[in-house]
N, C-alpha and C positions, 0 to 999 in steps of 0.2 A: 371759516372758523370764527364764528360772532365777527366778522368785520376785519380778522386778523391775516395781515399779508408779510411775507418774509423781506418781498424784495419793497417794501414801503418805509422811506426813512423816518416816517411820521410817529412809528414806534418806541416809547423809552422805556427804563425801566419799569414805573411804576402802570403803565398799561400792558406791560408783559406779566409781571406781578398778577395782575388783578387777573388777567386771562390764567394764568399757571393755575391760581391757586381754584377758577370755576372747573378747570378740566381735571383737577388731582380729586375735588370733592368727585365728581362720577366716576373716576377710576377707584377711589377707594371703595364707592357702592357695588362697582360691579372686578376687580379681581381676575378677570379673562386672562389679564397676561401677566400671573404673580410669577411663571418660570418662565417668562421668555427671553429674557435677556436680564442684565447685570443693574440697570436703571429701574427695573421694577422692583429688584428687589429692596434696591435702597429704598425706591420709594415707600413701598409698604411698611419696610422697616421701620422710619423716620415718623411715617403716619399711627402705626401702631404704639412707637413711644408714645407722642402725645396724644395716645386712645384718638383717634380717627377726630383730631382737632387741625385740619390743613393749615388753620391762620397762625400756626403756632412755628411750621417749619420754617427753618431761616434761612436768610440768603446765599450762604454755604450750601444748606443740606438742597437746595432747587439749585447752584451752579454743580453739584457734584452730581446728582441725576442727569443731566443735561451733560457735564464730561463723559459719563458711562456710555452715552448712547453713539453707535455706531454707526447707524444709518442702516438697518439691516430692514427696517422695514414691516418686519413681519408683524409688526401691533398693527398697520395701519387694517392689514386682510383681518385679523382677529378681532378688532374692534366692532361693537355691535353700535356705535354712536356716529362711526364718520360718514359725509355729507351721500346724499343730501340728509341722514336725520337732524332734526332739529338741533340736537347738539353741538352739532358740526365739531367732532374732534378730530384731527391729525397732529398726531402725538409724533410724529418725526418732524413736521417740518416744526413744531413747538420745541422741539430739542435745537433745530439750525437756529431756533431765533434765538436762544439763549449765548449757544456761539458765538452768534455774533455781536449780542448785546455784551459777553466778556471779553472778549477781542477789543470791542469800541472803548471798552471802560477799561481795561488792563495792560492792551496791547496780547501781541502773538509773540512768540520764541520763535529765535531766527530758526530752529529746528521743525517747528510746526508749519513756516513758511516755505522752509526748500523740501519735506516731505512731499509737499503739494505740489510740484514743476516737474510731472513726473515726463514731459515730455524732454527736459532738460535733462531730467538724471538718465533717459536714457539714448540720450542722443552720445551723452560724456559718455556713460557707461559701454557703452559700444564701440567707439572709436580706441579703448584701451579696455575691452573687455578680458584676455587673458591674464595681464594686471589686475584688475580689479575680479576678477574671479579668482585669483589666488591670494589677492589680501582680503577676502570675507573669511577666508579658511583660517588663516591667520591667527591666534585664539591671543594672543596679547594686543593685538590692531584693534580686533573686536571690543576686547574692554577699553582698549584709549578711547574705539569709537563711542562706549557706551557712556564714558566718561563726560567726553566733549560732548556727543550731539544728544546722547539720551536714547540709542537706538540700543535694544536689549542684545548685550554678546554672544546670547543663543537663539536667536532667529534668526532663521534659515530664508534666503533670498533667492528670487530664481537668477538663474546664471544669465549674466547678459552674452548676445550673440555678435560675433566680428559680422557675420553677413546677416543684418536685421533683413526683413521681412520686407519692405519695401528695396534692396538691395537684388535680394532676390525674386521680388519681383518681373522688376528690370530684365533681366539677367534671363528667366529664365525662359524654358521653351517653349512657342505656341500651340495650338493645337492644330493637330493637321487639317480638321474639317471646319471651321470656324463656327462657335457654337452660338446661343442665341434664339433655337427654336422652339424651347420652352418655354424662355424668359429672360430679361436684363435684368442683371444685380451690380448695384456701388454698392463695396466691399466696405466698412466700416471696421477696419481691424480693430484698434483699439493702444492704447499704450503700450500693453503689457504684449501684445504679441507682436507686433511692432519691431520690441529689443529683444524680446525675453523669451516667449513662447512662441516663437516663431514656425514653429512644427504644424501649432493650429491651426494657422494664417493658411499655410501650405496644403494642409488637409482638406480645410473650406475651399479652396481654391477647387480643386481635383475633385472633388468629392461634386460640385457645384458644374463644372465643367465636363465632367461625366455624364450629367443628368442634362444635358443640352443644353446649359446656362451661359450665356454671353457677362462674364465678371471684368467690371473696371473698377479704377483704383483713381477714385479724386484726390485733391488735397486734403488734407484732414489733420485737425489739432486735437487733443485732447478730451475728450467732452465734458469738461468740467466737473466729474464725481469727486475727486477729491478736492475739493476746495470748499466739500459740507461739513468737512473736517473743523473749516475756523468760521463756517457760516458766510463765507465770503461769496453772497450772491453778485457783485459786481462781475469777480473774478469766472463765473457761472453764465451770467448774460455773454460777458461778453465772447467765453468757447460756443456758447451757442448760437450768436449771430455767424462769426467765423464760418462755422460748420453746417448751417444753413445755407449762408452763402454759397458756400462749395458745393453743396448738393443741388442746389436749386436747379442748374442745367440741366443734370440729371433725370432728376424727379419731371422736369418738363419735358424731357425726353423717351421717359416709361420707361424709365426705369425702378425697381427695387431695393429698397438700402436693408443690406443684411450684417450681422453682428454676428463674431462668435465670442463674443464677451458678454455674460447677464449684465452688467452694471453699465456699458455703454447703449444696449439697445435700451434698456429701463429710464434712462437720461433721454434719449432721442423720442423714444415714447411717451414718455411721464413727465418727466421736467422741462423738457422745453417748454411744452405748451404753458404749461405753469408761467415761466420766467417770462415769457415773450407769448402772452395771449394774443391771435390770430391768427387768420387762414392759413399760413404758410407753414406753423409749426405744427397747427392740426393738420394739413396733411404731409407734411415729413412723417408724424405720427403712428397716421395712418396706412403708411408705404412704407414702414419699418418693421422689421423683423427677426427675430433671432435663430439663426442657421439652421438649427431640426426644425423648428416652426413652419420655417421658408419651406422645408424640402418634403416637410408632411403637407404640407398644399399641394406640392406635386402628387401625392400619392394618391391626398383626396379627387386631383383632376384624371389622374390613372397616369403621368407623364413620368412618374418615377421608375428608373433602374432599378429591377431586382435580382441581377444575374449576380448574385455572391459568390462568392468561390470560398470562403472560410469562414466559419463559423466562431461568433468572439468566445462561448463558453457564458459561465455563470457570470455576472455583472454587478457590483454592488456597486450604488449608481447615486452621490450624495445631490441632490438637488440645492443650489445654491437661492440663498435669499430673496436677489435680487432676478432672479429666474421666476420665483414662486409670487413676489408682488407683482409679476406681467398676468397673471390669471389665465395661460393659456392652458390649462394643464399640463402631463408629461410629455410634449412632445420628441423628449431628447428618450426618454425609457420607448417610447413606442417604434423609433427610429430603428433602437439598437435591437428589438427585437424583432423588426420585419428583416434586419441584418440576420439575424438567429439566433442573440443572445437572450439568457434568462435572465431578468434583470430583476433584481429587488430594491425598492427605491428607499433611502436614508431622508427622514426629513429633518434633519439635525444641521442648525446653522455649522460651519466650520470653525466660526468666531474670530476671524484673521480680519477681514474684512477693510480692507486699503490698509492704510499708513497705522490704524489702532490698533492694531494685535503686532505692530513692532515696537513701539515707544516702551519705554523703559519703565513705567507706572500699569502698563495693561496686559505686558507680555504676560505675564504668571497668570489673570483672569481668563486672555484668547486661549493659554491651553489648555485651563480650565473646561472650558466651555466647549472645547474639541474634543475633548474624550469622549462627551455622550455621544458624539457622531463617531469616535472610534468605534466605542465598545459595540453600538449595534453592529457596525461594520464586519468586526469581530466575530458577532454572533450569525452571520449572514457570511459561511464561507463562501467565495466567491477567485475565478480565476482571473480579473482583472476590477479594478477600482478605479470609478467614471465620475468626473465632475465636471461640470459647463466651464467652470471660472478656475483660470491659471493660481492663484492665489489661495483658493481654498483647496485645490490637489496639494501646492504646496504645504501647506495645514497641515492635512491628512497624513501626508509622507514625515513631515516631520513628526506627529503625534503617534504615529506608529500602525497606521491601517495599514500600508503596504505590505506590512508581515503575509496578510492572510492573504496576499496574490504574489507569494513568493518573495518578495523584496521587490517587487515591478515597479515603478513610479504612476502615479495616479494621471489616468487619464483622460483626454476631452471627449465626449461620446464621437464629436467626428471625426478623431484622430481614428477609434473602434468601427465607424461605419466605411472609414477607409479603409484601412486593413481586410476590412472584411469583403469590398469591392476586389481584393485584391492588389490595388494601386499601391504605385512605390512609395516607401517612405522617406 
């Protein structure tokens, strides 16, 4: 990006400046992304008051573009400028720099910092999860919450689990033949399924284990996506050394790191190498995977299970953001339907997207911005409702798609390819 690095402290404002205001001049030439998110439209707005004058906008109307922006991503594939052209725009990591240059000059809200510990919240969350699943319900706790912390008293949370995912791990049963002759996979669960959606962890497990897969379970921290939240690439390097570290055995050992989270395999993919350029994060990289991706290589080698025994039915099948900047195509649509589903795929962000479609300032925009993914949904009746990312099914269910699959909660397509195996849930 002209010379421009995130994690470089040699950066201040007035060379962020000068860089903002070269890449707003060719986004206002060219307009690709005037509806893709909440940040362009500010910004065309802003640019159109002052008739396509960018030195004009001010240092409010460039921190409020830069608040809007989620990390969803989807400008960078849209963009006809980012590298290698000449231009070199990436208009996401120009949103983190901004973050982080009003963090350095403002400071953060103690709320913007404990959003981002998400392996803390749900480490606490779990140990008195039937507590804390009954005070979200709560509807006067929820406004003191919204009061105190800023977290909107109608956003809907996934429920944390007394037996997290690593619990049951532990705990549960081998398999009777000891698998491993297709392939080794380290299990990169992720935060969220971890405490929360722990069903999927379980699904990928089985589902992975079926197909003759030898799955183990490193140590593993967080991988740092929420902490693009305050720009805080310290907090970023340093989940990715951690997690490097932990894989590296692995990875020397041949094995496979596979994700059932889009925003953790797009971190281990995409951001590492970024944050820590060198051989080691390119090939983590490159040995990384996300769970349909991993199990459609089995199909391409012919190694994959197709004895189904139930067929999922019609599929409306929202593809999450952070799924769609890995450039792999549908592998999660293609999966469900060598299972036997009809799938029709949603390319409609869900707008939740981490900790920003909870805060108390974005809540009323994230459900904004979910409805165009309802209403297709809507219009695509369908007997179950498929999304990669725990967080944006949450979305869904809460915006109201689940109606057209009956009142069902929105699903992970490998939660559907298990069921559809057969295997217990």
């Amino acid at each position: 990006m002209k010379g421009f690095d995130l994690t470089s402290p040699g950066w201040g404002r007035p060379q962020l400046e000068k860089e903002t205001l070269r890449v707003y001049e060719i986004c206002d030439g060219c307009r690709r992304c005037f509806n893709l998110c909440p940040s362009f439209t500010t910004l065309f707005d802003r640019i159109d008051l002052y008739e396509s004058d960018v030195g004009k906008l001010t240092p409010a109307n460039l921190e409020q573009v830069a608040r809007e922006c989620y990390y969803c991503k989807l400008c960078y594939n849209h963009c006809p400028y980012t590298p290698p052209h000449q231009y070199e725009i990436d208009f996401p990591r120009l949103m983190i720099a901004w973050k982080k240059q009003v963090v350095a000059e403002k400071g953060a809200s103690w709320r913007d910092r404990l959003l981002i510990k998400t392996d803390l919240i749900g480490r606490l969350g779990s140990l008195v999860a039937p507590f804390v699943n009954w005070m979200m319900g709560i509807k006067w706790l929820r406004s003191l919450m919204e009061l105190v912390m800023g977290v909107h008293r109608d956003r809907q949370v996934l429920r944390f689990q007394a037996e997290t995912f690593p619990r049951w791990w532990a705990k549960r049963a081998r398999p009777d033949k000891p698998p491993g002759a297709n392939g080794k996979v380290a299990l990169f669960a992720s935060c969220l399924v971890n405490y929360q959606a722990t069903d999927v962890g379980k699904a990928t497990v089985q589902v992975l284990e079926k197909n003759g897969i030898e799955v183990v379970m490193p140590a593993q921290r967080c991988c740092g996506m929420p902490a693009f939240d305050l720009g805080d690439t310290d907090a970023m390097i340093t989940a990715a050394k951690a997690n490097m570290s932990a894989l590296r055995p692995w990875l020397e050992a041949g094995y496979d790191v596979v994700a059932p989270a889009p925003s953790c395999s797009l971190m281990l993919k995409r951001e590492y190498p970024y944050l820590l350029p060198g051989d080691e994060a390119a090939n983590l990289s490159r040995r990384t995977f996300d769970v349909c991706e991993y199990l459609m290589r089995l199909k391409r080698a012919g190694t994959l299970a197709t004895d189904f025994t139930k067929k999922p039915g019609r599929v409306a099948y929202q593809i999450p953001c952070h799924l769609r900047d890995q450039n792999i195509g549908f592998k999660s649509k293609e999966l469900m339907e060598l299972a036997g589903a009809q799938v029709v795929v949603i390319e409609r962000c869900s707008g939740h997207d981490g900790t920003w479609g909870a805060k108390l300032e974005f809540f009323d925009l994230s459900m904004k911005i979910a409805g165009k993914a309802v209403r297709e949904i809507e219009n695509a009746p369908a007997d179950l409702v498929a999304s990669d990312c725990p967080l944006a099914a949450l979305q869904l269910d809460q915006a109201g798609s689940s109606r057209q699959a009956g009142g069902r909660p929105t699903l992970h397509p490998i939660q559907i390819v298990r069921d559809a195996y057969g295997l217990p849930s």
